[in-house]
C-alpha positions as CSV (number, residue, x, y, z in Angstrom):
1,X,-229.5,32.9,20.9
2,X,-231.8,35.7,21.2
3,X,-230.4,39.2,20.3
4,X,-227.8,41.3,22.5
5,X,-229.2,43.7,24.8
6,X,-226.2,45.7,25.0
7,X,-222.6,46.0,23.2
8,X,-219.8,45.3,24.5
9,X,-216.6,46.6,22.6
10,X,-216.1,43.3,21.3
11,X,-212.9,45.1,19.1
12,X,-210.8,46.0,21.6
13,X,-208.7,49.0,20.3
14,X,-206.3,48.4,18.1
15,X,-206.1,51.7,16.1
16,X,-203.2,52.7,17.9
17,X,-200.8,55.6,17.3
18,X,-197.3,55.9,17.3
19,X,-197.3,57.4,20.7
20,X,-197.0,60.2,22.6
21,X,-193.4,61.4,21.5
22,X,-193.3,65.1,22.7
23,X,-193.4,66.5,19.3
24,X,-196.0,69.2,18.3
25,X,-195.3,70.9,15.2
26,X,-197.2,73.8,13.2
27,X,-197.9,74.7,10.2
28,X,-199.2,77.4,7.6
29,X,-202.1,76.5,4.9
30,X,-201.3,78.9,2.0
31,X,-203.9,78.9,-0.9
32,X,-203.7,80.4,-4.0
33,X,-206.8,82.2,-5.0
34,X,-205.9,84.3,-8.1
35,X,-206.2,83.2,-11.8
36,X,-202.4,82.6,-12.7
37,X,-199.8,81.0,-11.0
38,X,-197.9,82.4,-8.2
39,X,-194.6,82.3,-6.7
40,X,-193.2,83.2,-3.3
41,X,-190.5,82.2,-0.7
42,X,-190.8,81.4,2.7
43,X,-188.2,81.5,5.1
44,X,-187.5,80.3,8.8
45,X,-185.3,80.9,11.3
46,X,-181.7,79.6,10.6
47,X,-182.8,77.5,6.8
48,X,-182.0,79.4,3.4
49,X,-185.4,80.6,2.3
50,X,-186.9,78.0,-0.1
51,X,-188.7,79.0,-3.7
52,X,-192.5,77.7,-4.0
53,X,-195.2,77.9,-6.6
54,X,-198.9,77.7,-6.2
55,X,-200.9,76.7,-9.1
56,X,-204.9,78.8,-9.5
57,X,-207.1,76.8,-7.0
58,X,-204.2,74.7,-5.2
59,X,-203.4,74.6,-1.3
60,X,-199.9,73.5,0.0
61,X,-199.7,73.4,3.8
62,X,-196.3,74.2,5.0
63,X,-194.3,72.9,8.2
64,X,-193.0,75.7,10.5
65,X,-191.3,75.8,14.2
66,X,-190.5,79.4,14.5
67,X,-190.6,82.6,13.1
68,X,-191.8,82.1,9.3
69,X,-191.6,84.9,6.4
70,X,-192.9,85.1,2.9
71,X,-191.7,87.0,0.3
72,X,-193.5,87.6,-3.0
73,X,-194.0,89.8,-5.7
74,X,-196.7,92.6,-5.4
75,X,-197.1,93.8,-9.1
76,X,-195.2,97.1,-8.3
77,X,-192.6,95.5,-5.7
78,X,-191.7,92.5,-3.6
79,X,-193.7,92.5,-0.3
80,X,-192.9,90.7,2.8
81,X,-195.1,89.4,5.8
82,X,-194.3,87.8,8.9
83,X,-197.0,84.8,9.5
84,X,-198.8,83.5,12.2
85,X,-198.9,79.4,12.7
86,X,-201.5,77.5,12.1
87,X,-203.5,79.6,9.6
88,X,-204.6,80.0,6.3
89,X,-203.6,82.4,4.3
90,X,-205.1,82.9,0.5
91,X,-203.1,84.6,-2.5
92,X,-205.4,87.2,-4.2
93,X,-205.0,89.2,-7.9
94,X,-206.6,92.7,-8.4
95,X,-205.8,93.9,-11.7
96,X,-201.7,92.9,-12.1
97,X,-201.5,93.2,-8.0
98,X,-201.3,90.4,-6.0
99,X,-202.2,90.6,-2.0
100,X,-201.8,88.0,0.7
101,X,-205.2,87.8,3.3
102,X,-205.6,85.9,6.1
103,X,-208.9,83.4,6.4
104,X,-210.5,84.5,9.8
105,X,-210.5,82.1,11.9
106,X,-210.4,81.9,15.8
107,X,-206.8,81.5,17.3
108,X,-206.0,80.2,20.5
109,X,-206.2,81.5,23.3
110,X,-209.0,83.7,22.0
111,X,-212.6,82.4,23.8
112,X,-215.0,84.3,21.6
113,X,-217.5,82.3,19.4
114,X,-216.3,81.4,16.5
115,X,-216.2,84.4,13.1
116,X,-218.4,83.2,10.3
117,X,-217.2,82.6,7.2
118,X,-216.6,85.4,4.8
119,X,-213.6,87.1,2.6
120,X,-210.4,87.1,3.9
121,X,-208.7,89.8,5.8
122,X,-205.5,91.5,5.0
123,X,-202.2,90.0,6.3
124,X,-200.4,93.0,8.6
125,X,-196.4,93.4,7.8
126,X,-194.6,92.5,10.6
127,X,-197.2,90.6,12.3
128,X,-196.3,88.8,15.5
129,X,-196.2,84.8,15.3
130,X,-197.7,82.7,17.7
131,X,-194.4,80.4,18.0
132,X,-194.6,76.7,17.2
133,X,-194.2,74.2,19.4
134,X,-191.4,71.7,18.8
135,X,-187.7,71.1,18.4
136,X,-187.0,71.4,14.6
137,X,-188.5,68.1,13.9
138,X,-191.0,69.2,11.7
139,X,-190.8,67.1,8.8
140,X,-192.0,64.3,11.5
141,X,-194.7,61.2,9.5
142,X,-197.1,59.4,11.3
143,X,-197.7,56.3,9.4
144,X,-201.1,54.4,9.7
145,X,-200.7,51.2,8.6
146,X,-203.5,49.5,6.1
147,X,-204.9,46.6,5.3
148,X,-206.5,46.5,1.5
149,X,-209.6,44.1,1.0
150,X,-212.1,43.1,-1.5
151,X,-215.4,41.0,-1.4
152,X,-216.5,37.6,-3.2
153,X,-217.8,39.4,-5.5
154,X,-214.5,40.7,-7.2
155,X,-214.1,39.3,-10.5
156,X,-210.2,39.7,-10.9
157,X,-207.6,37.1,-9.1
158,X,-206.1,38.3,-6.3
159,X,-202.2,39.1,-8.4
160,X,-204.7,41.6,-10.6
161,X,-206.6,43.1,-7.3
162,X,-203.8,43.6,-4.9
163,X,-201.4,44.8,-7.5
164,X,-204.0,47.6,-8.1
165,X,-205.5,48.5,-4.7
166,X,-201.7,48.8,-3.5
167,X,-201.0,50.9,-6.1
168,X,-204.1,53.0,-5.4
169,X,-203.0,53.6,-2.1
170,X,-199.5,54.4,-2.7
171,X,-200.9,57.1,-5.0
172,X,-203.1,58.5,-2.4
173,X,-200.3,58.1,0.3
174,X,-198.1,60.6,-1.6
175,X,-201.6,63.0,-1.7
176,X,-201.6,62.9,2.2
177,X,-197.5,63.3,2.7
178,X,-197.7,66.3,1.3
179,X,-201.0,67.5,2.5
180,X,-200.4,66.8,6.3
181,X,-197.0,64.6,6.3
182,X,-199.3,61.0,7.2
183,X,-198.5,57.7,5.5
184,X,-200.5,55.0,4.6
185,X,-198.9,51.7,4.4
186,X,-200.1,48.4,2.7
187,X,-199.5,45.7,5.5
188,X,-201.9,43.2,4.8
189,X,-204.5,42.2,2.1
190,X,-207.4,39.9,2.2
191,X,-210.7,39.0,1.4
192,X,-214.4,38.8,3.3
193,X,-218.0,37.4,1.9
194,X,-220.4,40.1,1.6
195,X,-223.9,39.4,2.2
196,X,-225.6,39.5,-1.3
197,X,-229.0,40.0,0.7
198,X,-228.3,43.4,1.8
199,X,-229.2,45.7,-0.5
200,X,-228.1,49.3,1.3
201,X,-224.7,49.9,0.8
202,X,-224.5,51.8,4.7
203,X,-225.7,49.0,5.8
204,X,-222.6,46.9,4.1
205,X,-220.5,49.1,5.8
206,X,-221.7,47.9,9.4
207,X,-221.5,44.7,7.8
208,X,-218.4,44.7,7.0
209,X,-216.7,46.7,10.1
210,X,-218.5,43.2,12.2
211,X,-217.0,40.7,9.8
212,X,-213.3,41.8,9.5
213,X,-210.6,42.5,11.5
214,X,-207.5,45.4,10.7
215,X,-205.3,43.2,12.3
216,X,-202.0,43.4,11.8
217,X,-203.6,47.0,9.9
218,X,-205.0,49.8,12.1
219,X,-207.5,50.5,9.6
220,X,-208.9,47.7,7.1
221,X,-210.4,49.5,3.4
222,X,-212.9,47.4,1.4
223,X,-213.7,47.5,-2.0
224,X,-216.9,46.0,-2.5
225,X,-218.4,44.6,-6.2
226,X,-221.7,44.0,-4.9
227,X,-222.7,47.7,-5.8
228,X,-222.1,49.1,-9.4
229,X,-222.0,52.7,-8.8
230,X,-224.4,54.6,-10.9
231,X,-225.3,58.4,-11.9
232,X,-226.1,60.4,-8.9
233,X,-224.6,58.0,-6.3
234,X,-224.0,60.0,-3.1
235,X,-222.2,57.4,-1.2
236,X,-219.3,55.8,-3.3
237,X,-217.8,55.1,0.0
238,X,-218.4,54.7,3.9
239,X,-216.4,55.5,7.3
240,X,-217.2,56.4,10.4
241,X,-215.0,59.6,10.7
242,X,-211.9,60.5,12.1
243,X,-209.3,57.3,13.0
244,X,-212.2,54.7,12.5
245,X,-210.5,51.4,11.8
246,X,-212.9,50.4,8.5
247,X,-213.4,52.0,4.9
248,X,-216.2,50.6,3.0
249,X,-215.7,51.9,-0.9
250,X,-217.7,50.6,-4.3
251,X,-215.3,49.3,-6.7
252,X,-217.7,48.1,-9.3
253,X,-218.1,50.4,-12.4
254,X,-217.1,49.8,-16.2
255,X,-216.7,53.6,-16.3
256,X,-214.8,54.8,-13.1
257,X,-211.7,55.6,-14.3
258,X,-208.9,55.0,-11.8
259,X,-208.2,58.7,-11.3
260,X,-212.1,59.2,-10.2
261,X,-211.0,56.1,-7.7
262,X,-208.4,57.3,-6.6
263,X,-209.9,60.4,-5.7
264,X,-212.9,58.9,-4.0
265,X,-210.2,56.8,-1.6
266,X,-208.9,60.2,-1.0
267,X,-211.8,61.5,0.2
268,X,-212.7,58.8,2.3
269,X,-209.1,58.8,3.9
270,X,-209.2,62.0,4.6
271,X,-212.3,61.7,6.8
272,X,-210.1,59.5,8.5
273,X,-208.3,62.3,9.1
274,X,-210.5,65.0,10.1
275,X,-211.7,66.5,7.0
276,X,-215.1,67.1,6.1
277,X,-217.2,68.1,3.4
278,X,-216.7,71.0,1.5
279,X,-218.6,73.8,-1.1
280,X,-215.0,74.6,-2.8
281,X,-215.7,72.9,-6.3
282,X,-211.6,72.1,-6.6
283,X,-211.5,70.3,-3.4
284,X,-211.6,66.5,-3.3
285,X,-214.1,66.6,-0.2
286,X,-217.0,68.2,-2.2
287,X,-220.0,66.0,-1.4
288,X,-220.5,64.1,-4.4
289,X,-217.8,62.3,-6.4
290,X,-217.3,60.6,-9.3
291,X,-218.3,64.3,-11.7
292,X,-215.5,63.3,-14.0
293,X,-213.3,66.4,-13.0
294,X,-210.6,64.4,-11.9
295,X,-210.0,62.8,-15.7
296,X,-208.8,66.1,-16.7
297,X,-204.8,66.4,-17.1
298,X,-205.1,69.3,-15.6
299,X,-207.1,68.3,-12.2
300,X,-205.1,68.4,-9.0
301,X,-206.4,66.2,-6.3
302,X,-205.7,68.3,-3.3
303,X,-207.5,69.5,-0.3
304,X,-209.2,72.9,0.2
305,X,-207.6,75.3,2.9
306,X,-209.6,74.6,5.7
307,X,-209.5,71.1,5.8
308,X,-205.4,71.1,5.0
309,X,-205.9,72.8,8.1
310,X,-207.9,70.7,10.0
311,X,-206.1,67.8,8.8
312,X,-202.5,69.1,9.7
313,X,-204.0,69.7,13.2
314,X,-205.5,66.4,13.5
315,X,-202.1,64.7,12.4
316,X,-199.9,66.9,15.1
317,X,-201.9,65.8,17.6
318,X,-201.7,61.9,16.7
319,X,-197.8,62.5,16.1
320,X,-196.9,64.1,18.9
321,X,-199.8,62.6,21.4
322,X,-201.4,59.6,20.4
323,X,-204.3,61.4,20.5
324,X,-207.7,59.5,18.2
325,X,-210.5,61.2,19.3
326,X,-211.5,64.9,18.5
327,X,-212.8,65.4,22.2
328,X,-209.4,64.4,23.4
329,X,-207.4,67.5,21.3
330,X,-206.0,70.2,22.9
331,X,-207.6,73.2,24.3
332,X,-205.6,75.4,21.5
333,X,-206.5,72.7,18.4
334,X,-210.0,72.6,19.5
335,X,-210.2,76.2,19.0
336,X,-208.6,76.2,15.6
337,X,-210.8,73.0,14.8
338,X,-213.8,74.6,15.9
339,X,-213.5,77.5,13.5
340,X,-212.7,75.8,10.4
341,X,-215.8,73.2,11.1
342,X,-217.6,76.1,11.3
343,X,-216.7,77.7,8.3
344,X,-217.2,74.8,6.4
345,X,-220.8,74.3,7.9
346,X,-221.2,77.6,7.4
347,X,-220.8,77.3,3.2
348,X,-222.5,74.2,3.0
349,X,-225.5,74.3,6.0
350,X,-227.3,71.4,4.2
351,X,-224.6,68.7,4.6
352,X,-224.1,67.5,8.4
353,X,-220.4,66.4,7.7
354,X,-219.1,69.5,9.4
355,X,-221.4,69.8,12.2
356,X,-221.1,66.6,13.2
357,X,-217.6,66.9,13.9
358,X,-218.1,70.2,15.7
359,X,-220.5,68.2,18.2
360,X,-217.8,65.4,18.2
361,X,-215.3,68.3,19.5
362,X,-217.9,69.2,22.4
363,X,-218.3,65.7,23.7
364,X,-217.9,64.5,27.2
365,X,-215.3,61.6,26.8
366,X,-216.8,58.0,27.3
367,X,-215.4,57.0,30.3
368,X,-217.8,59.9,31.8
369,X,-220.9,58.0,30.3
370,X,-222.6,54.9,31.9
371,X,-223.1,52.6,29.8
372,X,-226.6,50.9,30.1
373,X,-226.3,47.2,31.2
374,X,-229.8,46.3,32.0
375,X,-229.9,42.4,33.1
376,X,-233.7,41.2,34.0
377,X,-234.0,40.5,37.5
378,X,-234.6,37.0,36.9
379,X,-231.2,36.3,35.1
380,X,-229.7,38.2,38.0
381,X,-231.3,35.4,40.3
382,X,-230.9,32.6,38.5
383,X,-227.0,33.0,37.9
384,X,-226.7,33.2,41.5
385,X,-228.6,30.0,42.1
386,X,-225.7,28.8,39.4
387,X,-223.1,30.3,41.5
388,X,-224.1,29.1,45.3
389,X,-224.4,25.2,43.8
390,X,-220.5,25.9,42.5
391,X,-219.4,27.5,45.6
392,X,-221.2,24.2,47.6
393,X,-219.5,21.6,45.4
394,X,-216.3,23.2,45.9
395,X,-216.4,23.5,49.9
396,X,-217.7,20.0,49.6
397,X,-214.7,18.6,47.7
398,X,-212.3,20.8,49.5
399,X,-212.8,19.2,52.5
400,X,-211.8,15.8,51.2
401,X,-208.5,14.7,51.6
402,X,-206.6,15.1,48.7
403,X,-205.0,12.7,45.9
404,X,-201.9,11.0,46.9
405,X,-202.9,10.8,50.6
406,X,-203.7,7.3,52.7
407,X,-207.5,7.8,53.7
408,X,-209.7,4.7,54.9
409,X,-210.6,2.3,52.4
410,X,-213.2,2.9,49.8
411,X,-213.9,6.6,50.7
412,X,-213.7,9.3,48.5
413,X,-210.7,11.3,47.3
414,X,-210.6,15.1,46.4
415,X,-211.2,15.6,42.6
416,X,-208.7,17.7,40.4
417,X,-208.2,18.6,36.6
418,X,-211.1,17.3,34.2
419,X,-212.5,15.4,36.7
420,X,-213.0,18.2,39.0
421,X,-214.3,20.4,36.2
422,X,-217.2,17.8,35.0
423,X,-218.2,17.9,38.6
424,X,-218.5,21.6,38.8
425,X,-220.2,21.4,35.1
426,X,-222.9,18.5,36.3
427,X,-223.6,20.1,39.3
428,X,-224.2,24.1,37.7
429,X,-226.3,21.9,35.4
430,X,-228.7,20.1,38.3
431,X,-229.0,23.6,39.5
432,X,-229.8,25.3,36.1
433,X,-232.2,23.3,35.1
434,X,-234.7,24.2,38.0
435,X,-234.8,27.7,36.5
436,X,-237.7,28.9,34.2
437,X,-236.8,27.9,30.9
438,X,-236.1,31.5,29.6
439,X,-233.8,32.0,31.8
440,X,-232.0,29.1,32.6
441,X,-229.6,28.1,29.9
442,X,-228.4,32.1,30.2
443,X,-228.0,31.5,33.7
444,X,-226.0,28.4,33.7
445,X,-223.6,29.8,31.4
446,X,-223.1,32.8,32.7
447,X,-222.7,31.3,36.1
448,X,-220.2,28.9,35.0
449,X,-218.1,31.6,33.3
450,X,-218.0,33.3,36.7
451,X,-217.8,30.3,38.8
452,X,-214.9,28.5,37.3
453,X,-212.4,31.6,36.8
454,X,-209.8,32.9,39.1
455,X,-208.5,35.3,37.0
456,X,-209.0,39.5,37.9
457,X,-209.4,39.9,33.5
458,X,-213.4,40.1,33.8
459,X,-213.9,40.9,37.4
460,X,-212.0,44.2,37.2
461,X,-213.1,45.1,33.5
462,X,-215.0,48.9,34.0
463,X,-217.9,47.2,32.0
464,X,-218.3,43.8,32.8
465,X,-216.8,44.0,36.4
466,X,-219.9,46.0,37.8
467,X,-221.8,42.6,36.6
468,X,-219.9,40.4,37.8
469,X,-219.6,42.2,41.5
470,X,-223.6,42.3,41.3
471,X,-223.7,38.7,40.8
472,X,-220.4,38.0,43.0
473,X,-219.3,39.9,46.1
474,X,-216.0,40.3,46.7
475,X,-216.5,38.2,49.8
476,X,-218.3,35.6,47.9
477,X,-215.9,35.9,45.0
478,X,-212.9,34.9,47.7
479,X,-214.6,32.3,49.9
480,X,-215.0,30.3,46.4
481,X,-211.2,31.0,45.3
482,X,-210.2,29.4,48.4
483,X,-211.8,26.0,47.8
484,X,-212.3,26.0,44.2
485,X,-209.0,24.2,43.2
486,X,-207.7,23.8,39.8
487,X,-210.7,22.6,37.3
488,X,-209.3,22.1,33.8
489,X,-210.1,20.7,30.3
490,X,-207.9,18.2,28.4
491,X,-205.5,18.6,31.4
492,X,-205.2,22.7,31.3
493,X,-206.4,24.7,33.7
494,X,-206.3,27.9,31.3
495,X,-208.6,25.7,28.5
496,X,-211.2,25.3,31.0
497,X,-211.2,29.3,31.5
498,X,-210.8,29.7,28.0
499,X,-214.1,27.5,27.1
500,X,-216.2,28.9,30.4
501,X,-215.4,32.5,29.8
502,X,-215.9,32.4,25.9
503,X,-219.4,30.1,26.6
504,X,-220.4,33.4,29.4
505,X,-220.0,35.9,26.8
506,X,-221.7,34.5,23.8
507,X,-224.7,34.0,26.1
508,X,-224.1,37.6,27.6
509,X,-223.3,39.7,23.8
510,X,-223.9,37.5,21.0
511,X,-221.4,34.3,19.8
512,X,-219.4,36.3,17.0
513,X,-218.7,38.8,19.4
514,X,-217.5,36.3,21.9
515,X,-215.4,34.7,19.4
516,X,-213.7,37.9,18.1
517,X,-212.7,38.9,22.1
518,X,-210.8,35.6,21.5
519,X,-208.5,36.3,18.8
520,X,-208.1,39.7,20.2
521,X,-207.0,38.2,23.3
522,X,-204.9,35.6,21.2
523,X,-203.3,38.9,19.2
524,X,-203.0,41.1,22.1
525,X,-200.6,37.7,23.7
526,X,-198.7,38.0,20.1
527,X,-197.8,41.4,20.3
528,X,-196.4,41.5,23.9
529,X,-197.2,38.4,26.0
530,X,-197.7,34.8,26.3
531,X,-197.5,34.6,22.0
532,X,-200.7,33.1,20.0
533,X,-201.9,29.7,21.2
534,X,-204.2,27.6,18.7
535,X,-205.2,25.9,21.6
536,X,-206.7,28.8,23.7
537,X,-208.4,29.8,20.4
538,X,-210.1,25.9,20.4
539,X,-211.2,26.6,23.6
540,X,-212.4,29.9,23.1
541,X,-214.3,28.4,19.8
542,X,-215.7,25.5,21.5
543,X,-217.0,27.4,24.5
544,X,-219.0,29.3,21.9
545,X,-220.3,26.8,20.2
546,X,-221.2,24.9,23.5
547,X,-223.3,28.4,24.2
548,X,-224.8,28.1,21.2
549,X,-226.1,25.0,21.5
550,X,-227.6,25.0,24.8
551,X,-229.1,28.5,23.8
552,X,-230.7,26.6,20.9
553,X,-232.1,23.5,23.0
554,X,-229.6,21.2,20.9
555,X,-227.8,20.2,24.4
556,X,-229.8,19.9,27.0
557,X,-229.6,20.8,31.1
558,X,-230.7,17.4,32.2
559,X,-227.9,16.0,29.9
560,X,-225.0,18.2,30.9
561,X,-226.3,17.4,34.6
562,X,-226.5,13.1,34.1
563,X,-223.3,13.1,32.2
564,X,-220.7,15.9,30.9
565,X,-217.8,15.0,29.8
566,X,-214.9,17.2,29.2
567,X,-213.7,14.9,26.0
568,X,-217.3,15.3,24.2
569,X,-217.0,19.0,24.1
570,X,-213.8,20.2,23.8
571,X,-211.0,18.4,21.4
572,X,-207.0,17.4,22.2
573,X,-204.8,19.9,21.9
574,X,-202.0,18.1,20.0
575,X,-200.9,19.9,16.9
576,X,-201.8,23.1,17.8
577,X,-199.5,26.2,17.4
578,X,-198.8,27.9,20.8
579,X,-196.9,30.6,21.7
580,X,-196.1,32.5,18.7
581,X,-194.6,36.0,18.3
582,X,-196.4,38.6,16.3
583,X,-193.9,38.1,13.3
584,X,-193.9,34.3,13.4
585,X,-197.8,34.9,13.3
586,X,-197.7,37.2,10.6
587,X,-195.3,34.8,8.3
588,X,-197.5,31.5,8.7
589,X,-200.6,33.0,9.1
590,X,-200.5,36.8,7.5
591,X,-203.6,38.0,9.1
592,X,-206.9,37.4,10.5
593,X,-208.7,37.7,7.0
594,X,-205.6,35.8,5.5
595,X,-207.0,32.7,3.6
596,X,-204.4,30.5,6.1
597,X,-205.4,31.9,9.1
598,X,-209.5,30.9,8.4
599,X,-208.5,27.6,7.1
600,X,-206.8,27.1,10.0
601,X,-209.7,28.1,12.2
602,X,-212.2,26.3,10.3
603,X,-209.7,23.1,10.7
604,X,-210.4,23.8,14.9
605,X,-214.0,24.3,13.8
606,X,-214.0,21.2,12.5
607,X,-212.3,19.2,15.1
608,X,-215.0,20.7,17.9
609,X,-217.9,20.0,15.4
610,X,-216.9,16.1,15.5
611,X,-216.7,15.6,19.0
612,X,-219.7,13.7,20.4
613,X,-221.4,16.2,22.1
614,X,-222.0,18.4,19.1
615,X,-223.4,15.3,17.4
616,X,-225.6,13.8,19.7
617,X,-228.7,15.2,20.5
């Protein structure tokens, strides 16, 4: 199988958020930035005022709908502001006085660029607020749910692992409800084979977010043992950025201590969230972890004030709108994004964290972007030799008369079911195999996969469809619905789909990425449709492995055309699970990187690797 020349998203979205529920709260990021403790009270609109204390170096962002007012003492009197939502402001000490500044940064609906970074300016008494949105349900959680995994390489038994990975992220969980009121949530746990042969741990990280699936999890976090983390690591952990569904972290160390682990989980989850990297030395997004800071008593893991900003706007916005990208925010949260991203590029230029995300703010959203899908000209060709022979051999059996009917003796009947489908296979075959050999085995796959569906799943996809109608005309596409008939494997008309479909895409992407569309087709069914069926997952499975095959000359065109047979390449369904709800799934099988789940698939493996036309040459 030679090497995909595009990518398809074979993981079809399953970060999902709560939905859009019409909330959008506000907050207030207060920091304190003097040398002693300090206390104040803030008070809304129609709540008693509530008593809060701010240790030297420590953030605490604060939930507000309304009009909000702190009260503190001066040195030489109580003072009282009136503050503006979603801002930061930062408690200072001069001598035994203590002020309240503002961090400038850019508000909505101001268009200027962005202010640099630099001190703070006073807060005004009496300031007017820019009102919240909302309707006083600002204690609101999102909760992203989590999937916990480690590699072959762990040396504890999975009672020691889980016990402590769950309690790892119930720890950092608490962090994040009070930073910016998200929970994390252990749904799932699991295990996945690292490949011992790659040596760069970035490179894991891809690895890993193309072997495992979050499902029933939005986000799956890996702790790898292949990697013992070392002085002057700068990558103790991997992600992609904000609401990327894989976490790569090292676990391996004799001398991490768990608070140095738990604070590196932190910091990756709260990229997950938004936040990037920071120059404040008491913030658990500096750049490099692992310093030892965090063994002190004393050490607060917290966030610094611009990214409990950033965060808090990140997590509104997936509470009250679903929304997972930072290109999709609001006008208003761009804004405020875009000048805390640029303060925090601003005190650390060298690191990219920040600027990244700022481009990620300006980008055009990807249904505005074409997505290359360059087929050579002779594939093109040669999957519409595929499709005319199928379209002949169906008008050709069409017009016989069908089963069950009184024609003269001895002349030929129409052809249904498996029968009908070997036809269609031998004949795509005869065809095929006049092709140029590079192109030929491509082609009759891919032309069977078109040839032998009826359903509007591929054909009106926004990326495949544009193929499909290149290689297909609507026309063409309905002149062969008309006489194409019912073609099925093992007596099922959605196997033979299944298996054609499945066999198309492996030849098209690449076969893991063919086989993963499967079980998210099968999970997609569990959560709101037909339930999971075993037996479309065979057929899926054997499709790809019949792709694989032929791709690799180990089944040959001039076989397939002399004598397919739907029993040598795809096995009885009997004893298969079908239709199962999502929590019937999730009780026999607990997920896709549960140890039932891939003995269960390896068991369908094994029944499609003994058929005879795997074993024959």
């Amino acid at each position: 199988m030679t090497a995909p020349r595009f990518l398809l998203p074979a993981v079809i979205v399953l970060l999902g958020g709560p939905g859009a529920t019409g909330l959008s709260a506000a907050v207030v990021v207060i920091s304190n930035r003097a040398d002693s403790k300090v206390s104040f009270e803030i008070a809304q609109s129609g709540t008693p005022a509530q008593e809060h204390s701010l240790d030297p170096g420590e953030t605490m962002p604060i939930p507000i709908r309304a009009d909000v007012k702190i009260a503190f003492d001066g040195g030489d009197g109580p003072v009282r502001y009136t503050l503006r939502s979603n801002s930061i402001y930062c408690f200072t000490r001069s001598d035994s006085r203590v002020a309240l500044q503002q961090y400038p940064l850019e508000s909505p609906p101001t268009k200027a660029a962005p202010k640099a970074a630099g001190a703070p300016s006073a807060a005004q008494p009496g300031s007017a607020p820019a009102h919240a949105k909302g309707d006083g349900q600002e204690g609101a959680r999102g909760v992203i749910r989590v999937m916990l995994l480690v590699d072959d390489d762990e040396p504890t038994v999975r009672g020691v692992w889980e016990k402590r990975l769950r309690e790892r992220l119930a720890a950092a969980s608490e962090i994040f409800e009070r930073s910016c009121r998200i929970r994390f949530e252990a749904v799932a746990a699991g295990t996945w084979e690292s490949d011992n042969a790659i040596t760069d741990f970035i490179q894991s990280a891809r690895e890993f977010a193309m072997k495992v699936m979050p499902a029933p999890a939005q986000v799956a976090i890996g702790f790898t043992s292949q990697y013992a983390i070392r002085r002057n690591d700068t990558h103790l952990g991997a992600t992609r950025g904000l609401f990327d569904s894989h976490v790569l972290i090292r676990e391996r160390s004799p001398s991490l201590q768990e608070p140095e682990r738990l604070e590196v989980l932190v910091h990756e989850l709260g990229h997950l969230l938004g936040a990037a990297h920071s120059a404040d030395a008491n913030s658990v997004m500096r750049p490099k972890m692992a310093d030892r800071r965090s063994r002190a008593r004393s050490f607060h893991i917290g966030f610094d004030p611009l990214n409990s900003l950033i965060m808090n706007l990140v997590a509104d916005e997936f509470r009250a709108r679903g929304v997972l990208r930072l290109d999709q925010m609001s006008p208003e949260t761009k804004v405020l994004l875009r000048g805390a991203y640029t303060a925090l590029a601003t005190a650390l230029p060298e690191d990219k964290a920040a600027t990244e995300s700022l481009a990620r703010l300006d980008a055009l959203p990807p249904t505005s972007r074409e997505m290359p899908i360059r087929i050579p000209e002779p594939v093109v060709l040669g999957v519409r030799t595929v499709l005319l022979a199928i379209r002949q051999a169906a008008a050709e059996n069409h017009r016989l008369p069908p089963q069950g009917s009184n024609p003269a003796a001895g002349s030929r009947r129409r052809l249904e079911g498996d029968r009908l489908a070997e036809m269609f296979f031998r004949q795509a075959a005869d065809a095929a195999r006049r092709l140029p050999p590079p192109v030929a085995s491509e082609a009759y796959l891919v032309g069977l996969g078109i040839g032998l569906d009826d359903s509007p799943l591929l054909h009106e996809s926004p990326i495949l469809g544009r193929l499909w109608r290149e290689w297909e005309s609507d026309e063409d596409r309905n002149a062969r619905l008309a006489v194409l008939g019912s073609p099925a494997m093992r007596g099922r008309r959605d196997s033979a789909q299944h298996f054609v479909v499945s066999a198309a895409l492996a030849a098209l992407i690449h076969p893991a990425a063919a086989e993963t569309i499967g079980v998210l087709k099968e999970i997609r069914d569990a959560q709101g449709g037909s339930g999971f069926s075993f037996v479309d997952l065979q057929s899926d499975l054997a499709g790809v492995e019949f792709a694989t095959r032929l791709s690799r000359s180990q089944i040959s065109l001039e076989r397939l055309a002399r004598s397919f047979a739907v029993d040598d390449f795809l096995p009885e369904p009997g004893g298969l699970g079908e239709g199962l709800s999502w929590g019937d799934f999730l009780a026999a099988y607990g997920s896709m990187q549960d140890e039932r789940f891939r003995r269960q698939r390896e068991a369908i493996r094994q029944r499609i690797l003994s058929l005879r036309g795997y074993r024959d040459r």
